[in-house]
N, CA, C and O of each residue as an XYZ file, in Angstrom:
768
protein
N       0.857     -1.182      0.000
C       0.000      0.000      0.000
C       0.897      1.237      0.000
O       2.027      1.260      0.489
N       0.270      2.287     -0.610
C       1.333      3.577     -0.447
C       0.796      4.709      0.210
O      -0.379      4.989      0.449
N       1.937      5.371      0.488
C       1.728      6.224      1.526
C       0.026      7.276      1.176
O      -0.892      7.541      1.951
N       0.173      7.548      0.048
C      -0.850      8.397     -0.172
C      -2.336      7.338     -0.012
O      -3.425      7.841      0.264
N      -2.214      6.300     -0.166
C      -3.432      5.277     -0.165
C      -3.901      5.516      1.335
O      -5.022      5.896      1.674
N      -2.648      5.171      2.312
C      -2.381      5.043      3.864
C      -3.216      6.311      4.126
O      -4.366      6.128      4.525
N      -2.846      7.390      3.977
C      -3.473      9.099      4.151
C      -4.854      9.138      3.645
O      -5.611      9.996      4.101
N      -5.233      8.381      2.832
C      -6.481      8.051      2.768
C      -7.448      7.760      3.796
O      -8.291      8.486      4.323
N      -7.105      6.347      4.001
C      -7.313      5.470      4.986
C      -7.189      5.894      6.405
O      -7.985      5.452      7.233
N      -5.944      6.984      6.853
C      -6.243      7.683      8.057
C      -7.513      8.805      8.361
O      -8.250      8.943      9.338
N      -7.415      9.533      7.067
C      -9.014     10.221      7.489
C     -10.198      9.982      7.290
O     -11.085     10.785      7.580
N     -10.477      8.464      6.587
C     -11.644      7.834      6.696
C     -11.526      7.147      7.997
O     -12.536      6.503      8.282
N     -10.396      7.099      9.026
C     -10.552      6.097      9.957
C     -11.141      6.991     10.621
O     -12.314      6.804     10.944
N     -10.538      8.056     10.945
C     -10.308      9.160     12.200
C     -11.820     10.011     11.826
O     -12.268     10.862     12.594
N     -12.463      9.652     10.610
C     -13.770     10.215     10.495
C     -14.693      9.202     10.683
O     -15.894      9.451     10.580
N     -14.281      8.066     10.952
C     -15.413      7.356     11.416
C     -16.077      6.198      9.997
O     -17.059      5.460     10.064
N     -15.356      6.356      9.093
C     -15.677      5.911      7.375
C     -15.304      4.617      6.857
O     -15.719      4.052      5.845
N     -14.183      4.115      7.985
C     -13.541      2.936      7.338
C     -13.946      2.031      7.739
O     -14.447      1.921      8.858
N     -13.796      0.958      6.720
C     -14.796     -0.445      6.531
C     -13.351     -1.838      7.413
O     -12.137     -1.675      7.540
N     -13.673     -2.285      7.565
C     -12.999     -3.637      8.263
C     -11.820     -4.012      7.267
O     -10.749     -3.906      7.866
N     -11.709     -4.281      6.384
C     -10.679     -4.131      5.449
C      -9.788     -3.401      4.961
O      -8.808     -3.888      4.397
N      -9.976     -2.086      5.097
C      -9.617     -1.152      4.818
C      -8.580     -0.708      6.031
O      -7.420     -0.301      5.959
N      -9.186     -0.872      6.834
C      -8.459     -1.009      8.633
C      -7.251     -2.069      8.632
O      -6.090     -1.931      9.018
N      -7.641     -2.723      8.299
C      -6.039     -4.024      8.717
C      -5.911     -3.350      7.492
O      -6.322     -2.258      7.886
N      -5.621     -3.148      6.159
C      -4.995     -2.584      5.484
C      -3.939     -1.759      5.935
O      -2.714     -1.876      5.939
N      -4.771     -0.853      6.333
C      -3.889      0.587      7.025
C      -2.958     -0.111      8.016
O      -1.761      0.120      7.842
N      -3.288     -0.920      9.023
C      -2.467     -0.855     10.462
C      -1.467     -2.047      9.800
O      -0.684     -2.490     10.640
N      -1.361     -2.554      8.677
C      -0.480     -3.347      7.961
C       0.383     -2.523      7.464
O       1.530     -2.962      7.558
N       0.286     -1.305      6.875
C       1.143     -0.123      6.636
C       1.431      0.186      7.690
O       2.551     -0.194      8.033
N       0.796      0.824      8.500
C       1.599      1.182      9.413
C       2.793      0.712     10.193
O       3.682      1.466     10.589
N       2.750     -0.596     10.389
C       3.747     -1.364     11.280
C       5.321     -1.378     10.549
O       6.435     -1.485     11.062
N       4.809     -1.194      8.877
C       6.242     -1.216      8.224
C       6.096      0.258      7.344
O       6.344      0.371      6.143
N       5.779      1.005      7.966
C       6.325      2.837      7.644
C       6.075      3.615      8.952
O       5.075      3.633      9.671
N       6.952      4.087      9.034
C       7.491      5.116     10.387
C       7.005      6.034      9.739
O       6.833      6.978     10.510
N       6.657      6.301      8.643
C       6.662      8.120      8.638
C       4.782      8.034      8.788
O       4.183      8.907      9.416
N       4.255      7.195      8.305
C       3.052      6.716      8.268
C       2.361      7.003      9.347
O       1.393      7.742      9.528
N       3.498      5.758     10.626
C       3.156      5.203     12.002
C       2.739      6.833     12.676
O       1.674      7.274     13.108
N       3.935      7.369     12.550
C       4.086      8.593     13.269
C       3.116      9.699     13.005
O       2.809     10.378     13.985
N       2.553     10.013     11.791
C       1.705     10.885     11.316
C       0.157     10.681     12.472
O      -0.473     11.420     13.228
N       0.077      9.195     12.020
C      -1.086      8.319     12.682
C      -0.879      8.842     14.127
O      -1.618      9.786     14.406
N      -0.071      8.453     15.064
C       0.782      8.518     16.463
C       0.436     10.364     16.779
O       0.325     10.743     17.945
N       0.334     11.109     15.905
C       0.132     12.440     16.344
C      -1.229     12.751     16.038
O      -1.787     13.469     16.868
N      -1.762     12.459     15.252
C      -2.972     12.382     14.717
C      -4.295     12.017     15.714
O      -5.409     12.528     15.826
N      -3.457     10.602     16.543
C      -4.191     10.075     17.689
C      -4.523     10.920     18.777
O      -5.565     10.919     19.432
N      -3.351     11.766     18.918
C      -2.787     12.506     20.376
C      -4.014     13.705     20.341
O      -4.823     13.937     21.239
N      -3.860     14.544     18.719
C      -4.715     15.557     18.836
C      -6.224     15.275     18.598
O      -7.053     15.926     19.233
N      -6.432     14.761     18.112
C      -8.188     13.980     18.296
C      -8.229     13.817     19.990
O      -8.890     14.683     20.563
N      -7.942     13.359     20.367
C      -7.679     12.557     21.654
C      -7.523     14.131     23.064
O      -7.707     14.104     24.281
N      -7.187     15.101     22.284
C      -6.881     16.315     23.503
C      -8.105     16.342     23.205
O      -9.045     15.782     23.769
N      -8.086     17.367     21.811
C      -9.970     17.171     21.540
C     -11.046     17.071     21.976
O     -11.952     17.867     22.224
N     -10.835     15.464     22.109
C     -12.151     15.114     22.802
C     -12.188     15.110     24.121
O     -13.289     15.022     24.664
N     -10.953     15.206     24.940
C     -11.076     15.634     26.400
C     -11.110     16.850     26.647
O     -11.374     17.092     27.824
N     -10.864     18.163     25.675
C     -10.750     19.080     26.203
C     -12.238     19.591     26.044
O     -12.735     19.449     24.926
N     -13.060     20.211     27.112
C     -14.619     20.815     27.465
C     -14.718     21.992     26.408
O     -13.969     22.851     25.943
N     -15.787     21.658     26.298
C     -16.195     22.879     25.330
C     -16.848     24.181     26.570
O     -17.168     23.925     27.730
N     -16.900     25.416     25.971
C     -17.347     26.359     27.262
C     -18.385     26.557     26.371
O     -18.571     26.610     25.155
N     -19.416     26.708     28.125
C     -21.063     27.139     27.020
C     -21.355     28.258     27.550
O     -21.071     28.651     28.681
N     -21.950     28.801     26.698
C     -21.784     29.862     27.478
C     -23.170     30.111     28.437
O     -24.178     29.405     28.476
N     -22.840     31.505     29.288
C     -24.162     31.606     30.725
C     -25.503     31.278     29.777
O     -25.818     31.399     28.593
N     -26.221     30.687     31.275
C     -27.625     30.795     30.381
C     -28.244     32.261     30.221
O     -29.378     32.279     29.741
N     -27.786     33.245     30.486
C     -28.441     34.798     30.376
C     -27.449     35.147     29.609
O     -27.170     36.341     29.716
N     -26.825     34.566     28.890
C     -25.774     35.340     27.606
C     -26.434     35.899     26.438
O     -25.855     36.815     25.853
N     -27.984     35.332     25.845
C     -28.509     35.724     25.372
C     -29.210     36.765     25.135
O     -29.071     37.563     24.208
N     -29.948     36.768     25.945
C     -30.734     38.064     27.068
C     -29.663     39.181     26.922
O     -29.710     40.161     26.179
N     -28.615     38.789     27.858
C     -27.737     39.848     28.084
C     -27.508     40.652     26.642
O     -27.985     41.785     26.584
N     -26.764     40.104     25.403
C     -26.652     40.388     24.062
C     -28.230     40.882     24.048
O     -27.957     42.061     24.269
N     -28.801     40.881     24.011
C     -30.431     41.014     23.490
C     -30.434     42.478     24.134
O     -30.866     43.357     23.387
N     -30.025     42.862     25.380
C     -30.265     43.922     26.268
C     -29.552     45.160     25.878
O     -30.009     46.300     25.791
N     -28.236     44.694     25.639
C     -26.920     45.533     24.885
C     -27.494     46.223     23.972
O     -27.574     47.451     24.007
N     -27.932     45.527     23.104
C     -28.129     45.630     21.740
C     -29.283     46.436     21.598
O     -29.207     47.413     20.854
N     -30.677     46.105     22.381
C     -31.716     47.243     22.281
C     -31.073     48.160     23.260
O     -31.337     49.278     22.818
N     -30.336     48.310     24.406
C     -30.010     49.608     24.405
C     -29.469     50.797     23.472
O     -29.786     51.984     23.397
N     -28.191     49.730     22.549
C     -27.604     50.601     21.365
C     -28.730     51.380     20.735
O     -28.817     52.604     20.645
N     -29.513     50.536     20.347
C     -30.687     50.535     19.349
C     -31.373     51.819     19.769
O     -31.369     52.765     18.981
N     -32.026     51.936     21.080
C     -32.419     53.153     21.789
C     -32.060     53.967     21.639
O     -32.751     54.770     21.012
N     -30.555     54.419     22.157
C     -30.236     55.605     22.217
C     -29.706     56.137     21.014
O     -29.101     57.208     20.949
N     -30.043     55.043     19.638
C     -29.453     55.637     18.681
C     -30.987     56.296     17.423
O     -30.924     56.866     16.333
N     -32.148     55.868     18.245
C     -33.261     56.075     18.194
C     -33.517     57.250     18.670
O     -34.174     57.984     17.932
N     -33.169     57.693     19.777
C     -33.182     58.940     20.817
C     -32.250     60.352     20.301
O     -32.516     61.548     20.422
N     -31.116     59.693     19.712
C     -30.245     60.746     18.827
C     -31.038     60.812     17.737
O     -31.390     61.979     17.563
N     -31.496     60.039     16.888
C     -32.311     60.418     15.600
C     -33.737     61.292     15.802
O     -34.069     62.217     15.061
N     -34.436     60.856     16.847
C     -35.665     61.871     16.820
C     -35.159     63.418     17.565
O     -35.812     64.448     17.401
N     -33.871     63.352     18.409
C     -33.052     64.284     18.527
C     -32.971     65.397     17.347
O     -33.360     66.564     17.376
N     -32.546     64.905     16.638
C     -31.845     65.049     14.969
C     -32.845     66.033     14.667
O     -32.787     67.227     14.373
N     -33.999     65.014     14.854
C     -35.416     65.383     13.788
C     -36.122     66.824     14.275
O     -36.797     67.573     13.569
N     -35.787     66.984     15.619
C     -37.235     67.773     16.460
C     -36.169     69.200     15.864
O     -36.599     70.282     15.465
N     -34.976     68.854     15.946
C     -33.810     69.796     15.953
C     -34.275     70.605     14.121
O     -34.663     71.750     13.887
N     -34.145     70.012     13.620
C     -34.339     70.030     12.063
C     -35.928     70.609     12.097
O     -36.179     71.769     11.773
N     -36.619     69.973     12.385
C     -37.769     70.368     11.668
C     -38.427     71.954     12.663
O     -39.260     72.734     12.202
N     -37.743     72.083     14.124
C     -37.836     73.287     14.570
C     -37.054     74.511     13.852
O     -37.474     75.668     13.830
N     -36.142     74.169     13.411
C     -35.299     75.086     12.406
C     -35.658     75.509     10.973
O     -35.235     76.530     10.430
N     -36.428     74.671     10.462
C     -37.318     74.453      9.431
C     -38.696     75.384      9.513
O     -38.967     76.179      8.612
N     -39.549     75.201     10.698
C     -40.323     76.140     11.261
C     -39.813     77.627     11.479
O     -40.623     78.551     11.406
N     -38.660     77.828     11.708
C     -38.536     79.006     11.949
C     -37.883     79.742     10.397
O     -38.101     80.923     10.125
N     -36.981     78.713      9.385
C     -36.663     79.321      8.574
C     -38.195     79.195      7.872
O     -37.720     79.382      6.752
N     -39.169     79.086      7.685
C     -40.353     78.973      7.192
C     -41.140     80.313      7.596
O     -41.553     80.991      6.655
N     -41.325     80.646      8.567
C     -41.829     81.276      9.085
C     -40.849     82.731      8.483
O     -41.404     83.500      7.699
N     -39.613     82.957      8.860
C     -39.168     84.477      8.194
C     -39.220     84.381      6.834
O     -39.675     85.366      6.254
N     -38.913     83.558      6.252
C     -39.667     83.559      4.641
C     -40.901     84.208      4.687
O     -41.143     85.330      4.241
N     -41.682     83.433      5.258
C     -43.091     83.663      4.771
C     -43.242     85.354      4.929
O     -43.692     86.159      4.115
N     -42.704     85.572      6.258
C     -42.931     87.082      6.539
C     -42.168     88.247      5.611
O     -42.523     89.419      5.484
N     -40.997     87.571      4.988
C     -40.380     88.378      4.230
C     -41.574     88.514      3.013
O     -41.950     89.596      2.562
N     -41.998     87.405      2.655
C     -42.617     87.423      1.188
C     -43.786     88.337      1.693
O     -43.867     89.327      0.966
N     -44.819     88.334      2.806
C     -45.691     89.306      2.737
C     -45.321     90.709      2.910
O     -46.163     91.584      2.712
N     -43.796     91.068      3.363
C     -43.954     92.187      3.238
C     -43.047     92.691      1.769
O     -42.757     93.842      1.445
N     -42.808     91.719      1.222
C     -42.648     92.030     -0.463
C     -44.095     92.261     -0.831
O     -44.392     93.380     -1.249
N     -45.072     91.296     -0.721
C     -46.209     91.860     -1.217
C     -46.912     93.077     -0.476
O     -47.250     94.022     -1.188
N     -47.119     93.129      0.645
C     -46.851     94.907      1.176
C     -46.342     95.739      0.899
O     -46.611     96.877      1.283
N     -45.014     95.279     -0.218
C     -44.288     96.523     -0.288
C     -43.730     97.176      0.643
O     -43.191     98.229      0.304
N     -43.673     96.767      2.138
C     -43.215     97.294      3.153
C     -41.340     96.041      2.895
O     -41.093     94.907      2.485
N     -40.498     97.292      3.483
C     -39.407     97.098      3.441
C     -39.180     95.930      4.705
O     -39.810     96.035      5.758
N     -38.346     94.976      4.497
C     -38.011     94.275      5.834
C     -37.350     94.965      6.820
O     -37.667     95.017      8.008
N     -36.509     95.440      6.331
C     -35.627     96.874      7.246
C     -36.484     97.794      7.825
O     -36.551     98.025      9.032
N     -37.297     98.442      6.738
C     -38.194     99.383      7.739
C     -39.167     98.526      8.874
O     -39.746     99.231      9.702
N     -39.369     97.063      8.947
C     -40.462     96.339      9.450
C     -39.823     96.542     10.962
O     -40.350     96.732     12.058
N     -37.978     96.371     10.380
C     -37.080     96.128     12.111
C     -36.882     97.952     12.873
O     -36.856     98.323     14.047
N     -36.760     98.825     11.390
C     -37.054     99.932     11.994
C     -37.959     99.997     12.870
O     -37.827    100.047     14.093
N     -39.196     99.997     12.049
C     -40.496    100.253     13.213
C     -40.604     99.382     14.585
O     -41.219     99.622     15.624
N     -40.039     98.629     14.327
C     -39.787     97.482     15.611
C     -38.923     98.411     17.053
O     -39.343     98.465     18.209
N     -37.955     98.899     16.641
C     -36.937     99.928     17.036
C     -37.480    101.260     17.502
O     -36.978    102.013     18.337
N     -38.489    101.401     16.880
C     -39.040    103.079     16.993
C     -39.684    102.703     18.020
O     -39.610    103.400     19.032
N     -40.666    101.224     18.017
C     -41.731    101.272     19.440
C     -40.675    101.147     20.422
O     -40.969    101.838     21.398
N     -39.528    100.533     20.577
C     -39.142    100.351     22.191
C     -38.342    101.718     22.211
O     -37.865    102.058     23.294
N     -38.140    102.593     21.020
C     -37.741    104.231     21.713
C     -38.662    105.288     21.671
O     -38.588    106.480     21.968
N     -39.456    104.639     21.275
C     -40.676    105.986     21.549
C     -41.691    105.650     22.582
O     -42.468    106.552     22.894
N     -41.792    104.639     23.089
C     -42.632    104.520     24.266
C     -42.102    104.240     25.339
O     -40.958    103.786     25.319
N     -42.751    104.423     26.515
C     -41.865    105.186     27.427
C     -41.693    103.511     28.511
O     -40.801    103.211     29.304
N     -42.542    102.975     28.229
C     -42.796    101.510     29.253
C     -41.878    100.377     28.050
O     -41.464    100.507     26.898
N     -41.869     99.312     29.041
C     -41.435     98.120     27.793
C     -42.412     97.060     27.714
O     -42.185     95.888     27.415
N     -43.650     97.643     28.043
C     -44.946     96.806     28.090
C     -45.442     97.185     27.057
O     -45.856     96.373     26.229
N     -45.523     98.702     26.847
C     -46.519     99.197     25.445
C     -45.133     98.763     24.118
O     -45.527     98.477     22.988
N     -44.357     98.762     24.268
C     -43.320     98.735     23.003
C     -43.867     96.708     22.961
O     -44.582     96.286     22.052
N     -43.409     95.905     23.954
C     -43.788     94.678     23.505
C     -45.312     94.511     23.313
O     -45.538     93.344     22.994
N     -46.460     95.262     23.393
C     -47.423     94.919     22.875
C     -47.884     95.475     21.771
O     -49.051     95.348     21.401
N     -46.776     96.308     20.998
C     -46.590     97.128     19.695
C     -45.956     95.837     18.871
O     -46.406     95.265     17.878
N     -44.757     95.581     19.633
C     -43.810     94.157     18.228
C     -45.346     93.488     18.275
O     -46.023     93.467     17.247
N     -45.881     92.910     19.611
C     -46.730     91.713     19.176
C     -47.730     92.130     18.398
O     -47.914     91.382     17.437
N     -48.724     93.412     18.484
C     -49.654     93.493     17.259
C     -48.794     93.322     16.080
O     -49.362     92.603     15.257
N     -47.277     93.840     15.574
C     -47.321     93.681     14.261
C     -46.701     92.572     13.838
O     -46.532     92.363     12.637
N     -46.165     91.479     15.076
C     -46.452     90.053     14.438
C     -47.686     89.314     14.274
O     -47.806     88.377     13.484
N     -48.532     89.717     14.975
C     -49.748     89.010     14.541
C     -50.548     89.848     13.477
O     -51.411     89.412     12.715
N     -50.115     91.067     13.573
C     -50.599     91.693     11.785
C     -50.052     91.196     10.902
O     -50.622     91.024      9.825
N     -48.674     90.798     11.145
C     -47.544     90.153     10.105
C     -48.729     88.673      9.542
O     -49.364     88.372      8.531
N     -48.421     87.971     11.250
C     -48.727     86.361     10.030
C     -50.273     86.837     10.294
O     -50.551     85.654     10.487
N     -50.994     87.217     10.398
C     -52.747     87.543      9.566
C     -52.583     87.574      8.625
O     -53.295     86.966      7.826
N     -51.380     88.431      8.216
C     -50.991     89.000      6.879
C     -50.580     87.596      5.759
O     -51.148     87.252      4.723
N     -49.443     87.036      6.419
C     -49.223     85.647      5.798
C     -50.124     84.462      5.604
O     -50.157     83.794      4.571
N     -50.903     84.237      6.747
C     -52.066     83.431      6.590
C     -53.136     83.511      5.689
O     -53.782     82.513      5.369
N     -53.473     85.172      5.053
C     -54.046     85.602      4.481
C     -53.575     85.253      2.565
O     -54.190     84.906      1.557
N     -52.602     85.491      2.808
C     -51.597     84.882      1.749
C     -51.541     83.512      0.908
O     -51.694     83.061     -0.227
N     -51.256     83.195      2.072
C     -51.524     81.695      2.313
C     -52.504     80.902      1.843
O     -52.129     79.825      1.381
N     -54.215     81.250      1.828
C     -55.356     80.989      1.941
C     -55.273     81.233      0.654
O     -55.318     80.264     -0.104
N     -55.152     82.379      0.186
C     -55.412     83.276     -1.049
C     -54.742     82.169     -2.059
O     -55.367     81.691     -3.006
N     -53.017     81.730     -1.642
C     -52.508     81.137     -3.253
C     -53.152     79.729     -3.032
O     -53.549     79.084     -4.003
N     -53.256     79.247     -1.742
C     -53.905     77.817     -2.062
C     -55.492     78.111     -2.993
O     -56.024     77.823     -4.065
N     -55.640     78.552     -2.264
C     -57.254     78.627     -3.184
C     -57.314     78.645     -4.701
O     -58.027     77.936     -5.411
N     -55.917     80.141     -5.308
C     -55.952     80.437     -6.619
C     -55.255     79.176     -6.981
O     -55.657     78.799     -8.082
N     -54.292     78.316     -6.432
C     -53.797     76.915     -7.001
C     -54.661     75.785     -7.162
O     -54.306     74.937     -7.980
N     -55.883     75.591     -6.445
C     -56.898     74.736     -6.300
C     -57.980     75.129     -7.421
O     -58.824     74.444     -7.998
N     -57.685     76.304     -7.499
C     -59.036     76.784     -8.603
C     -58.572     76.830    -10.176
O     -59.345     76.757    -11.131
N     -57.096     76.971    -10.247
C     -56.613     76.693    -11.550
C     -56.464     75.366    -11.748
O     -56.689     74.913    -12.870
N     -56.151     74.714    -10.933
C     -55.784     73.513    -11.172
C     -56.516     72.363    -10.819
O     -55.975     71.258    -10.792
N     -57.745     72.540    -10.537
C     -59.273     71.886    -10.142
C     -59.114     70.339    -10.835
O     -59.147     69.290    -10.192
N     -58.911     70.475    -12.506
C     -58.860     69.490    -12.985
C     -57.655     68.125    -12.773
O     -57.783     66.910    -12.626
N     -56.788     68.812    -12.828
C     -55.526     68.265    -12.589
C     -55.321     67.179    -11.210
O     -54.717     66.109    -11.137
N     -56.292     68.150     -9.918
C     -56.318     67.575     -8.988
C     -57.597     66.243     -8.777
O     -57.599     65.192     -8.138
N     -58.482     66.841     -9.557
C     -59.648     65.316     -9.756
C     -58.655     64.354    -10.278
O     -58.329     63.379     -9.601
N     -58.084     64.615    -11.626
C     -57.271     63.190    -12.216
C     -56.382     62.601    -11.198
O     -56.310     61.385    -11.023
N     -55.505     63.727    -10.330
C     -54.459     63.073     -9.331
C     -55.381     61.866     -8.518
O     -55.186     60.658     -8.656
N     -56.594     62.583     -7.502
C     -57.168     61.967     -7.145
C     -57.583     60.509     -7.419
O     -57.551     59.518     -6.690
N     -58.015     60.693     -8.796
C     -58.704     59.647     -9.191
C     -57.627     58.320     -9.544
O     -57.890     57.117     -9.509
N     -56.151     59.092     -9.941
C     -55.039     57.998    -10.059
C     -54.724     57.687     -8.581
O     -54.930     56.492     -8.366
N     -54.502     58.032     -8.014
C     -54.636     57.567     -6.383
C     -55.370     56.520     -6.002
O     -54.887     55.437     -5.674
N     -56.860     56.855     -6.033
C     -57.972     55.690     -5.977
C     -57.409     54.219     -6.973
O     -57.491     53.095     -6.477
N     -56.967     54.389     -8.102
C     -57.272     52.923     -8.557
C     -55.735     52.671     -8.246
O     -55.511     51.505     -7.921
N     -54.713     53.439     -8.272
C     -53.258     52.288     -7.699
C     -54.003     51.744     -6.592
O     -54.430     50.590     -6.601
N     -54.186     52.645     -5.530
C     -54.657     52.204     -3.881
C     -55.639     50.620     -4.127
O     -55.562     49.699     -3.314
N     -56.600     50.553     -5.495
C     -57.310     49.468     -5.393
C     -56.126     48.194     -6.280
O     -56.117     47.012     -5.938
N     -55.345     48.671     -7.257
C     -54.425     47.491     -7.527
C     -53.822     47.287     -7.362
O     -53.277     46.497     -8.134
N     -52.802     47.902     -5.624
C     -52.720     47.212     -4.577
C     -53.437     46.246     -3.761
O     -53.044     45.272     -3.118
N     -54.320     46.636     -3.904
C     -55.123     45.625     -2.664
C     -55.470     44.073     -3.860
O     -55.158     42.900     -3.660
N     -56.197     44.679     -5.054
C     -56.045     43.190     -5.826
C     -54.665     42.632     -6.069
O     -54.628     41.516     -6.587
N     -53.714     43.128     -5.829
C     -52.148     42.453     -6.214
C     -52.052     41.907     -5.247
O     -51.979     40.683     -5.347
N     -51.998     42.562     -3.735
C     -51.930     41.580     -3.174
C     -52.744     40.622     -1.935
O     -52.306     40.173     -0.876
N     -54.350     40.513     -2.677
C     -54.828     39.616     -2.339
C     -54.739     38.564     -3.665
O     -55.355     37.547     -3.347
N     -54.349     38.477     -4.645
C     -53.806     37.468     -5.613
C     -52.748     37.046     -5.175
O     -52.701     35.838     -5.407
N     -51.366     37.583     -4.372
C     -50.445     37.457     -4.007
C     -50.917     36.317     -2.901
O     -50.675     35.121     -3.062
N     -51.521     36.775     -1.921
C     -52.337     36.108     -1.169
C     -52.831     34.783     -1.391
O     -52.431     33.803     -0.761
N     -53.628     34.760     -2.211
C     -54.158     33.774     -2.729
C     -52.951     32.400     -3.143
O     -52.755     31.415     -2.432
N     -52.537     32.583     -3.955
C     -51.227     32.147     -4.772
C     -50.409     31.737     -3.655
O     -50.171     30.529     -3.647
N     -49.869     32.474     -2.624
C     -48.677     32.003     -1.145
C     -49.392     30.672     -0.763
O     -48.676     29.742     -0.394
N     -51.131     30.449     -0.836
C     -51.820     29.607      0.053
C     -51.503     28.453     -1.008
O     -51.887     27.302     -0.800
């Protein structure tokens, strides 16, 4: 038998594969090749730590524990994102808001500068800082009346030009929304 036959025959043994013949085969090589014997001879040793050496299992709350870690990460990276969001969309509100006020007083024709002038004139021409802050506040709430007014006005003239446009949107809305629901109750159907 030759060595490479032998190397065969050792990892069908050591896997559990070899047939009764095949076995005295091998240990017939072996007795007359040392390099064989010896391969075999180490081969034995490390299978053999192997199977005495314990496997570690791990805690029974190792799971859990990982499970706990992990939705914490998950949390606070949840907590930074709506963070993110309140941050953004308050900044959004406010750049929204001086727009809007700039654009009504383009359509006023009132200057933005003169708006901060007059802002300026009430806290030096009145003598309290009660009547000057209830001067800014009428002309922010004259302001966005003013914008709201605006507001009302282009939605309306956009709704009234575009009346038609918005039935068809509508109406393409309605039938995707329904061939979804037939796609996937066919889908449905078909999984069963």
């Amino acid at each position: 038998m030759s060595c490479e036959t032998s190397n065969d025959y050792l990892m069908k043994y050591f896997d559990g594969e070899i047939n009764d013949l095949e076995e005295v085969q091998m240990r017939q090589h072996l007795k007359t090749c040392s390099k064989c014997n010896e391969e075999f001879n180490c081969m034995t040793e490390i299978f053999a730590a192997l199977e005495t050496s314990g496997t570690v299992d791990p805690p029974e709350d190792f799971e859990a524990g990982v499970m706990e870690k992990v939705n914490k990460i998950e949390q606070v990276r949840r907590e930074r994102s709506s963070g993110m969001l309140i941050l953004l969309y308050n900044a959004a509100t406010i750049v929204s808001i001086i727009l809007l006020m700039v654009f009504v007083a383009d359509l006023k024709q009132v200057s933005v500068f003169n708006a901060f002038q007059r802002i300026g004139e009430y806290f030096g021409s009145f003598s309290s800082a009660t009547a000057a802050v209830l001067g800014v506040v009428g002309d922010i709430f004259g302001l966005i009346a003013g914008v709201a007014h605006v507001i009302v006005q282009v939605a309306f003239s956009i709704v009234k030009s575009y009346y038609y446009i918005f039935v068809t949107l509508l109406a393409l809305l309605l039938a995707v929304q329904k061939l979804i629901s037939v796609v996937a109750a066919q889908d449905g159907r078909e999984g069963k």
